[in-house]
N, C-alpha and C positions, 0 to 999 in steps of 0.2 A: 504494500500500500504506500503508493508514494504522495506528495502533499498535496495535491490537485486532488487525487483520490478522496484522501479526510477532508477537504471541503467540500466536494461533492453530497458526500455521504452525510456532512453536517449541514448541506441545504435541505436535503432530503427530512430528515428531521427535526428541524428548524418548523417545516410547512404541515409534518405529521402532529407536531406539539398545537402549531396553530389552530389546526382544526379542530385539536380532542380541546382545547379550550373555548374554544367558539361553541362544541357542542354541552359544553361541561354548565356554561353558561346559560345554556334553554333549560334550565329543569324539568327533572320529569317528577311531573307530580302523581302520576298514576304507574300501577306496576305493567299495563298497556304501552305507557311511552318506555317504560324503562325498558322491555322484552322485543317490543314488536315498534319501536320508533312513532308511536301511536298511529301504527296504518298509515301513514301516510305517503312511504318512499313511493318515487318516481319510476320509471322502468328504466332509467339508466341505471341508476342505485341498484336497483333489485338486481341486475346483468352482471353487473359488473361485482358486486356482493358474493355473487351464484359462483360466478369464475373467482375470484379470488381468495374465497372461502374452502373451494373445490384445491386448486392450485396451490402448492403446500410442500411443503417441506417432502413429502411422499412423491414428487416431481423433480422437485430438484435434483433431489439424492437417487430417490427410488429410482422412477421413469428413467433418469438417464442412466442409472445403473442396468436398468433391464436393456436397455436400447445396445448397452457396451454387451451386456453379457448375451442377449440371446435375440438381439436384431429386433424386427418389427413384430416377433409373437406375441407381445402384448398390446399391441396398439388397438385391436378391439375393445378393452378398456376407455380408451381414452375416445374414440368412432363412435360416443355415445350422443351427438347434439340431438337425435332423432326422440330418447327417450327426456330428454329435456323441453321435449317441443309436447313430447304426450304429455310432461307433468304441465303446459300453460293450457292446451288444448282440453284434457280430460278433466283432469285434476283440480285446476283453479276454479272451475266451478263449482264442485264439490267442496271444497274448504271453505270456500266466499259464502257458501248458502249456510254450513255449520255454524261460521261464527267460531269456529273453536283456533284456541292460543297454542294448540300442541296436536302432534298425532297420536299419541294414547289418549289425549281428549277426545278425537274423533272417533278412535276403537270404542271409548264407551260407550257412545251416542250409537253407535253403529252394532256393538256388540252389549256385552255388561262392565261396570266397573274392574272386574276379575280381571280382563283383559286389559284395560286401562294401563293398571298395575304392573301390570307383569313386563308390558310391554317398557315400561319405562324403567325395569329393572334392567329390562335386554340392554336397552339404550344409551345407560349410563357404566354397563357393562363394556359394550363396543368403544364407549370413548376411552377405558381404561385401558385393553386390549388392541387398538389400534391407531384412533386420534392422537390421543396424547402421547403412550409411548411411541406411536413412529415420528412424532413432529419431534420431541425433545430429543428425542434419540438422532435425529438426522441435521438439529444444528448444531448437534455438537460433533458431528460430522465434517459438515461446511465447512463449521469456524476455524475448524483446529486445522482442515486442509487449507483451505482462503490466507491465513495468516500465517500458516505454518508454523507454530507454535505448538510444543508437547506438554510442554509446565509452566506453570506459572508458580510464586513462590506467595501464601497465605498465612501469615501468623508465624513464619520460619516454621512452615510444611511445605513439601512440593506436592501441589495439586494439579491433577492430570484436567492441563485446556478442554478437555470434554466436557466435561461435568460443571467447569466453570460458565463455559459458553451457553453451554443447553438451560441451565436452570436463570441464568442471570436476564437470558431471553422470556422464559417463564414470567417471572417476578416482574419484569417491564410489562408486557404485555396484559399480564393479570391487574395492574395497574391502570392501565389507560381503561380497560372493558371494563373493571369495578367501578369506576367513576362515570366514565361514557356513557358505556348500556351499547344498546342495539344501535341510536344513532351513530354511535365513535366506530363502529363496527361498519356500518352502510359506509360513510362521508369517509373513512382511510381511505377504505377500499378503491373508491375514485379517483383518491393517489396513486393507490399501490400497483392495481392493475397496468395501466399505463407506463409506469416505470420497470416493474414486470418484463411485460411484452419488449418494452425497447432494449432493457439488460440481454432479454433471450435472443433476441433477433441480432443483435450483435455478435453474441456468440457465434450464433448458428453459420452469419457472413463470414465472420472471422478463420475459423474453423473451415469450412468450405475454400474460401481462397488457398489456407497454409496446406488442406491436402491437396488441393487443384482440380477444383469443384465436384460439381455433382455425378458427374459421368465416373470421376476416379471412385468416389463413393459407393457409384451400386455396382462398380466394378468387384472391388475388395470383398461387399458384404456380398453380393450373390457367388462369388469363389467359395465365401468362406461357410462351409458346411457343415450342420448338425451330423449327430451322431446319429440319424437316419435317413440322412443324405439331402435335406433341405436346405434351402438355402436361406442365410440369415435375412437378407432381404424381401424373405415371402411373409406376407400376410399369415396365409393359412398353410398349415404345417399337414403331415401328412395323419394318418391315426394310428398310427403307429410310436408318434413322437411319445416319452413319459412325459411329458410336460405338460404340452401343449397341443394336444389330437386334435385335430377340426374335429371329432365328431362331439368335443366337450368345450371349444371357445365359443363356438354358435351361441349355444344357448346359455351355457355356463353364464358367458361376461353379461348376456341381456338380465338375467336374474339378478346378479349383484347390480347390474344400472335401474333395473329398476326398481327395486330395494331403497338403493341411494337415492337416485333423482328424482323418485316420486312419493316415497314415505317416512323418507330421514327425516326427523326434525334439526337437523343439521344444515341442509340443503332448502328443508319446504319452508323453515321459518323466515327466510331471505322474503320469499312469496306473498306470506300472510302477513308481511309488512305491509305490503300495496295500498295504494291508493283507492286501486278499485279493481275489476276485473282487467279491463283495457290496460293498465298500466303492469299489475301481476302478468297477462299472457306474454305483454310483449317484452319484460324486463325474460322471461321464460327463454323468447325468439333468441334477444341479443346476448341469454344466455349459452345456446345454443351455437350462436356464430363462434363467439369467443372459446367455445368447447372445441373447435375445428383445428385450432390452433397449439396444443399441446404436444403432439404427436411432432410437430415440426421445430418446437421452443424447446423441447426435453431431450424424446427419446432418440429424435435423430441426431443429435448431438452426443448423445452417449454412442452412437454409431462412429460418430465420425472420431470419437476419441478412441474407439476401438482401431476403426482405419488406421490414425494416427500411431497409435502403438506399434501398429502392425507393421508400416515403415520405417519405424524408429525415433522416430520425431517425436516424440512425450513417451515416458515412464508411466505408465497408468500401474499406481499400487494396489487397486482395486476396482470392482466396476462401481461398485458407491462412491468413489470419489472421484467418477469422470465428470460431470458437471464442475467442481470446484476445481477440478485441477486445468480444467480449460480455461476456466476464469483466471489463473495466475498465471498461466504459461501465455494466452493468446491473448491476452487485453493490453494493450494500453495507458499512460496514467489517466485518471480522469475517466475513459470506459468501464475501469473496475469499480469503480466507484460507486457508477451508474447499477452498475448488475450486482454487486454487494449488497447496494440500496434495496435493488430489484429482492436478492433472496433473503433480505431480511422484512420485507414487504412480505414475501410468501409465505413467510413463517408466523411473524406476528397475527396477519390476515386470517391463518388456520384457524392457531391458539384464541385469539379474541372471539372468532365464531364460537368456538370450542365452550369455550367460558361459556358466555352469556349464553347458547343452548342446553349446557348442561345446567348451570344455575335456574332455569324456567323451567327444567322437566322438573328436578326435586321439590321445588317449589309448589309451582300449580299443581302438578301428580303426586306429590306426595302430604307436604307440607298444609297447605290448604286446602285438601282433599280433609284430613282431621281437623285443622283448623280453622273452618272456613269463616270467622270473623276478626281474622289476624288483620291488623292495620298494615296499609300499602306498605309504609317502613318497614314493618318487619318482616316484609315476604323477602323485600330486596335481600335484605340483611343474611336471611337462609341460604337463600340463595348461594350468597357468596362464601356463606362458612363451606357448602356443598360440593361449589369447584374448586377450593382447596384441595378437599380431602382426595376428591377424583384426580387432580393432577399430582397428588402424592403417592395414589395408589400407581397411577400410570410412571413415574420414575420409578418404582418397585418395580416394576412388570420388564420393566427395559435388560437387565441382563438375563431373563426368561430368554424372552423375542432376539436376542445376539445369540444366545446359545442353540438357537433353532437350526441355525445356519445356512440361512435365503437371502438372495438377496431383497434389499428390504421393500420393494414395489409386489416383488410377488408374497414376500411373508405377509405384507398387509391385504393383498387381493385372496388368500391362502385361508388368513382369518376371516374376511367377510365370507366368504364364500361358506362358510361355518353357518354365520349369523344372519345371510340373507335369504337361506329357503322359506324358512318357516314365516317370517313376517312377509314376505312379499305373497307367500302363497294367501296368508290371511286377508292381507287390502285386496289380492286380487279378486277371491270370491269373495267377499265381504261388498266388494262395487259393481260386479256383474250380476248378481243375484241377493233376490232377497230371500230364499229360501238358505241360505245359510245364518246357523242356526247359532246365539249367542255360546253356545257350548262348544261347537265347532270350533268357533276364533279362537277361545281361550285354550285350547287342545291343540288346537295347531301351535298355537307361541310355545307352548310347554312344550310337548313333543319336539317341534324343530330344534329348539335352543339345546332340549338335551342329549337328542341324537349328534347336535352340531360339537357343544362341548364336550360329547366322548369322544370324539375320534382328538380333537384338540389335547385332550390331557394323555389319550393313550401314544400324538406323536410324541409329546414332551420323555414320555418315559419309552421310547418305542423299545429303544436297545435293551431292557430287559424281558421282550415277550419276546414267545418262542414264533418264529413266522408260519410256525403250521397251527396255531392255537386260533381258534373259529372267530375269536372276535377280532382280533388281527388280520384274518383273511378279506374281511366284510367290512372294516372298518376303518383299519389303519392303510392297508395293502393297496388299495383301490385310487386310479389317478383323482388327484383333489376336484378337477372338474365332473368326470363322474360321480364321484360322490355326492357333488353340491348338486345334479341334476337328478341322483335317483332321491335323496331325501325331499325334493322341491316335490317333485311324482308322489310319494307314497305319502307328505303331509295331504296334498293337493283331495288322495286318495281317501284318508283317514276322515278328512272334514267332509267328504258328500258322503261318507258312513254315518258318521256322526248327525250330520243332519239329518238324514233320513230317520233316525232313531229317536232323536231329539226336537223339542217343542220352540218354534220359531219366534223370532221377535216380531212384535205388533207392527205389521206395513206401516199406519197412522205415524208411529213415533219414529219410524227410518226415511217418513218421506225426505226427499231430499238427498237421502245420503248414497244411493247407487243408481247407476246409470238408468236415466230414461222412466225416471219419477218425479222429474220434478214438475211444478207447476205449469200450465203456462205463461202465466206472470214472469215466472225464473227465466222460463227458456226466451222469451222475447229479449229480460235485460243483457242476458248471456249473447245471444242474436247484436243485440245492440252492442258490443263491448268491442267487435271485431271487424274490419274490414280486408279489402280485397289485399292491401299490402302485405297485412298479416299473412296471409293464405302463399304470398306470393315468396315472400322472404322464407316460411317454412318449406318452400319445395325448394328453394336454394339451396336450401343446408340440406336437405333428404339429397339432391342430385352431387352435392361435393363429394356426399359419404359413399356414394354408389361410385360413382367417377376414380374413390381413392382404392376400394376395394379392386377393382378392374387393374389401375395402376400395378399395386402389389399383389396381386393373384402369384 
């Protein structure tokens, strides 16, 4: 970091402070302004919120790591703008008509409280197991690469740069969002993304000139060949691949996307900040465009630092540290600065979502669920003692998730893929049909989570079962994408048993809540919310995703 760099980075911050002050400045007098910016974001906010909240430290590190280590296999991950356009399309109207501040709020309304519950156990489970520990865990990756630095010396102890980097980020971040709230969280964002994008896109040029552009690139990566004869360059891999079989990314990745993009409250509460319909679909759109963009900001960058190794031209000591180590070797003074800025945007950007979603699940689903005449101060207040404790259990969890030994895009796609059958299978029959029966939803959250976390705790301990032992064979043994696809099947299977058996909720009290029930009053304002641009800008993004697929076949 040379001295153009620290002033860069200290503009960068200068402009961050501005804002969390400006917004620190509106009080929120309701636990609505504090959570949800009192409904009122724009659809640029909500876009740009959606991408920048998504785009996270699991991109910088992860994605380009996956990009160095195993070419375009994962880019169906990232090929998700289409289920981003279902969550403005489907979805926003359905949340808009509930009124509800969460989606285990919505499971209640839709199933019974049982579910509610459980649902937001899953939830703040997930942020322990993935958010948190991969975010803290991958800037203390960055930093210690970026700066180059192994210790620093505390109290006359030598303290390992990781641990200092990751939490000190922590501790800022839980800062600006305990004070902010949901606005401090929208208005960075507007910073961060833009600075973002232009750190990445520097790269990407930078990187591309020093191998001798794009042609040398799919040169290298389609030579370079899987242990089943694929080329790193393809999209879809053979089914043969252990990794990654097209017959388990097809559907596999659509299940974790839609999981994510349409029933996180990590993701949807960006949404139910909105303005209105109009402003939630199309903050959805623009979320969708800026989705297009990661595949080309990340993981082909981790490509090209693959390339780059491969000529000689950089030392790559790991595929997790190809993003950071392009950043010091290819930049410029003053460009690092920029893209520094940029991955500490992405990080903070996570973290702050992180915060304020998990502080409003404890809160509203738990807290005033028993409590329900607690005064607006003290929800906040729970709230925040809440993400404490979760971003402490998630630095616990961090030498678990190292000791697993993945790299870290797929250990986190490895984990949802755990935790996303069973809830996606629930919103999805829960919104197609109204014969699914309050008993069902809550069987399905239970059942998936616990099929999801046996196979999780039996990889932790794999090496001491015997590989011919039955639960091993069925549960451990089986590629991670098959597995996330037969557990999504047999909950899928479990809940139209289960309802058939069991005694359905009152049509009357679900109007509203699944497809093609709602009023006609709803459906006219719904009608009203959208025009032909909308229509038009979504097939743009449906035809890039098709157009990229064709590319990489």
């Amino acid at each position: 970091m040379a001295l153009l760099d620290w002033l860069v980075l200290g503009g960068f911050f200068l402009l961050m402070i501005g804002i969390i002050v400006w917004v620190i400045r509106q009080k929120d007098d309701t636990s609505s302004d504090y959570f949800l910016a009192g409904r009122d974001a724009t659809w640029i906010a909500i876009g740009a919120s959606i991408f920048a909240s998504n785009i996270g430290s699991e991109h910088l590190v992860g994605l380009a790591g996956a990009g160095a280590e195993s070419g375009m296999a994962m880019a169906s991950w990232e090929m998700q703008g289409w289920l981003i356009l279902m969550l403005g399309w489907l979805f926003v109207p359905l949340y808009a008509r509930s009124g509800v501040y969460t989606m285990p709020e919505f499971l209640e309304r839709r199933y019974n409280s049982k579910s509610r519950s459980f649902l937001s156990i899953i939830s703040l489970v997930s942020y322990v197991l993935t958010k948190v520990a991969v975010t803290v865990y991958a800037g203390g990756v960055v930093f210690k690469s970026v700066f180059n630095i192994q210790y620093i010396t505390l109290l006359g102890y030598h303290v390992d740069f990781f641990w200092v980097s990751a939490i000190g980020l922590v501790v800022i971040t839980g800062l600006y969002t305990t004070f902010g709230g949901m606005k401090a969280v929208l208005y960075t964002s507007v910073l961060q993304t833009p600075i973002l994008l232009i750190g990445s896109i520097v790269i990407l040029v930078t990187g591309l000139h020093m191998l001798g552009g794009w042609d040398q690139l799919m040169e290298i990566t389609r030579a370079a060949k899987t242990a089943t004869g694929d080329s790193m360059a393809s999209v879809i891999r053979s089914a043969n691949d252990p990794e990654f079989p097209w017959t388990g990314v097809i559907l596999g990745s659509a299940i974790i996307g839609f999981w994510y993009w349409n029933t996180d409250q990590y993701i949807v509460q960006r949404v139910l900040s909105g303005r209105d319909q109009t402003q939630a679909r199309r903050g959805s759109i623009f979320g969708a465009y800026l989705k297009l963009t990661p595949v080309f900001l990340f993981l082909i960058p981790g490509m090209i630092a693959f390339a780059l190794n491969q000529k000689g031209l950089i030392d790559l000591k790991s595929s997790d540290a190809a993003f950071s180590t392009l950043v010091r070797v290819l930049l410029p003074a003053g460009f690092r600065g920029v893209v520094v800025g940029g991955i500490l945007a992405a990080l903070m950007s996570s973290l702050a979502s992180l915060f304020n979603s998990s502080a409003m699940l404890f809160t509203v689903d738990f807290y005033k669920k028993y409590r329900p005449n607690a005064p607006e101060k003290q929800l906040v207040r729970v709230g925040r003692i809440a993400t404490a404790v979760i971003v402490v259990l998630g630095i616990l969890w961090i030498p678990v998730m190292k000791g697993m030994g993945q790299v870290l895009y797929q250990y986190l796609q490895d984990v949802q893929s755990l935790l996303a059958p069973g809830i996606a299978a629930v919103f999805l029959l829960g919104v197609v049909s109204k014969k699914t029966t309050p008993a069902a939803g809550y069987w399905g959250l239970v059942i998936g989570f616990f099929l999801g976390m046996m196979r999780l705790a039996m990889k932790i301990f794999a090496s001491s079962f015997d590989p011919n032992n039955f639960f091993f064979k069925f549960i451990v043994a089986p590629n991670w994408l098959h597995y996330e696809i037969a557990l999504f099947i047999v909950i899928i299977l479990l809940m139209v048993i289960i309802s058939y058996f069991t005694e359905g909720k009152d049509p009357a009290k679900i109007k509203g809540l699944y497809f093609r029930s709602a009023t006609a009053e709803e459906v006219a304002l719904t009608r009203a919310s959208w025009n032909k641009w909308d229509v038009i800008n979504s097939l743009i993004v449906i035809a890039f995703i098709i157009g990229f697929y064709i590319y990489f076949w």
